[in-house]
N, C-alpha and C positions, 0 to 999 in steps of 0.2 A: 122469697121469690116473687110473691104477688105484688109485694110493697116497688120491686123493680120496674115489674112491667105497668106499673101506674103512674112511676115517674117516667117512662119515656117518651109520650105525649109531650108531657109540660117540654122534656128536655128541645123535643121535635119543634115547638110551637115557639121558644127562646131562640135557636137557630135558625129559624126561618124568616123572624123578625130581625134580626141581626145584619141579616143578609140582604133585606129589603131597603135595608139605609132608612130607618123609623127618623136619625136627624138628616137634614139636608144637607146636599154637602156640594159645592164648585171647585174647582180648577185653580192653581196659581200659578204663579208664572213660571215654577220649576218645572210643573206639567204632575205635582200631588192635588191628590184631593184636599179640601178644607174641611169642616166641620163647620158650620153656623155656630152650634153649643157653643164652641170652644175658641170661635175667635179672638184675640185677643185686639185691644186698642180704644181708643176713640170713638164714640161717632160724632162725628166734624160738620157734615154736610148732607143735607137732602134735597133731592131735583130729579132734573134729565140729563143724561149721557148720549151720546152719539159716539160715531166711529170714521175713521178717514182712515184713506188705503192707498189704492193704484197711483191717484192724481200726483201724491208727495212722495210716493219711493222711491227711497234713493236720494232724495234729497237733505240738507242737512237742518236738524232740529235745532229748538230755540238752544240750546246749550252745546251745539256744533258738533253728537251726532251726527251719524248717516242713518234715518229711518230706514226700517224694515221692518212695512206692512202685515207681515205675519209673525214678528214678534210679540213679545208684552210688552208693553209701554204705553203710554200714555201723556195728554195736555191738560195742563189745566190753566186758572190764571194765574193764580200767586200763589200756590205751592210749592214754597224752596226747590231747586231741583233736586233729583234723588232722594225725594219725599216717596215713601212708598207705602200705598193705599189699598183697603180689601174695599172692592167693588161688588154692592149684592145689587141685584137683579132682582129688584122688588116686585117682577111681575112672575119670574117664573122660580125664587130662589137659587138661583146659582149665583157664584163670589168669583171673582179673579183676583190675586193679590196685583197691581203694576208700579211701577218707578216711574215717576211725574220726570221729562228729558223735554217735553215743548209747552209751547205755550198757546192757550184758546181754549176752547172753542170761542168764535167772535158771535155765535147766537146769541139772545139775550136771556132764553127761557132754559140755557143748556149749562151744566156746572163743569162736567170734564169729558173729553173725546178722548178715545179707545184705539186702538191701533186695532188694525181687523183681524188679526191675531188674536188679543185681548177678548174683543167685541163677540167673537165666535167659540170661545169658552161660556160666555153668559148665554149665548143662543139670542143676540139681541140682532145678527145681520140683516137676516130678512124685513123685520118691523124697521130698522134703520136707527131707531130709538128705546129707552128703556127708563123707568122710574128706577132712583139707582135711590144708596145710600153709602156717602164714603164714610170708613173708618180708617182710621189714623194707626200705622203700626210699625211703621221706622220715619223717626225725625222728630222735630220738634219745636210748639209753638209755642211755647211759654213767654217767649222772648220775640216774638215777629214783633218785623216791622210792619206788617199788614195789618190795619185794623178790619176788612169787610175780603172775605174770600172771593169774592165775588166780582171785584172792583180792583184790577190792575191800580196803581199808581206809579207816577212817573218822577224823574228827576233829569236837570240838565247835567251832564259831566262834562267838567273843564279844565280839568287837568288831573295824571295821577304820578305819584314821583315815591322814590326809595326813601326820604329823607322829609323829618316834619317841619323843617326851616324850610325846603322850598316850598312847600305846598303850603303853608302860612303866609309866604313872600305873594303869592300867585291870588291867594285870598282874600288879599288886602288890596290887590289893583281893582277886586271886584266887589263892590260894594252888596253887603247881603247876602254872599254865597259862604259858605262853610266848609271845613274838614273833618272828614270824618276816616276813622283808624279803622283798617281792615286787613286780618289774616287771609290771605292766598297762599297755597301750599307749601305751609311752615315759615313762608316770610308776612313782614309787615309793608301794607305799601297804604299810602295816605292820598285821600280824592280829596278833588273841589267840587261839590257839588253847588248847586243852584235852584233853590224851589223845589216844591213836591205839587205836583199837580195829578188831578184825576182824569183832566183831557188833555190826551197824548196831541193833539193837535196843536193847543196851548202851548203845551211843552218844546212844540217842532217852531214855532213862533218867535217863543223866547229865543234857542239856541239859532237861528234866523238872526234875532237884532246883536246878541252878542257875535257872533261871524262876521256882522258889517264893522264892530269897534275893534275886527281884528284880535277876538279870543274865539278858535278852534274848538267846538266840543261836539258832542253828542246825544242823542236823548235816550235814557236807559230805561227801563221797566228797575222798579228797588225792587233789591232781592232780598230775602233772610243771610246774607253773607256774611 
């Protein structure tokens, strides 16, 4: 009996700890807790996070979304979209898991913006800012075509077709440009692209002189596609 009542201290002193959350733990976008210990993924990236809200609700994100400011979600720059990322709050330890749907932040000292949803699981609203660290936990980079996370890169598109003879035919009128094979939802469709450039300016340039020879295109952000 003595041996009882001298374990129930310790027992009292294990549940109390238990319950104090001893690892840290944040928010994901289901609305579970994380664990720190336990995350699993990546770590991809280290900086600053911001958050945007009111200004864009409702309006529609780089991947034609309707944002909704108090959802989870998230921008970054060249994160595949549907890239989805645990976000720690390196100033107060809280995580948010989010799914990369736009593109930006255009800071330059800033890695990914938070949708105010997102932004207010980390407790980052009020400061506006937060030293974050992403970890990578659905998607995959083994194969990007991005070499600098950090660093959009651009291409001119100048045609895309069902079929690899036309868009060969179309390639050849354009001296320098190339085709490249890409799966969109379980079909193959075949681009001409034009150039890879780092200033989207450049890029709006080019697609400028080619519009006056009379080939229609567009300038694209390259994605992991």
């Amino acid at each position: 009996m003595q041996c009882t009542f001298r374990l129930l201290p310790v027992l009292f002193i294990a549940i109390f700890l238990l319950s104090c959350g001893v690892t840290r733990k944040g928010t994901n976008f289901e609305g579970k807790e994380i664990s720190s210990s336990n995350k699993k993924g990546n770590l991809i990236e280290t900086g600053v996070a911001s958050w945007y809200g009111p200004h864009f609700n409702g309006r529609l994100t780089a991947n034609g979304e309707t944002f909704d400011m108090n959802g989870v979600s998230a921008a970054h720059r060249t994160l595949p979209f549907n890239t989805e990322v645990i976000v720690e709050n390196q100033d107060n330890g809280k995580s948010i898991r989010v799914r990369i749907n736009d593109r930006g932040p255009y800071a330059k000292d800033r890695i990914i913006d938070l949708s105010k949803g997102a932004a207010e699981a980390i407790e980052m609203i009020g400061p506006g800012t937060a030293n974050v660290k992403l970890y990578l936990v659905k998607g995959d980079l083994k194969n990007s075509r991005v070499t600098d996370l950090k660093v959009p890169t651009y291409t001119v598109q100048l045609g895309s077709y069902n079929d690899i003879l036309s868009a060969e035919k179309r390639s050849k009128e354009i001296k320098g440009s190339r085709v490249e094979t890409l799966k969109l939802n379980g079909s193959t469709v075949y681009r001409v692209y034009f150039g890879i450039y780092k200033d989207k300016d450049k890029a709006k340039k080019e697609q400028e002189r080619f519009k006056k020879r009379g080939f229609n295109g567009f300038v694209k952000q390259i994605e992991n596609d």
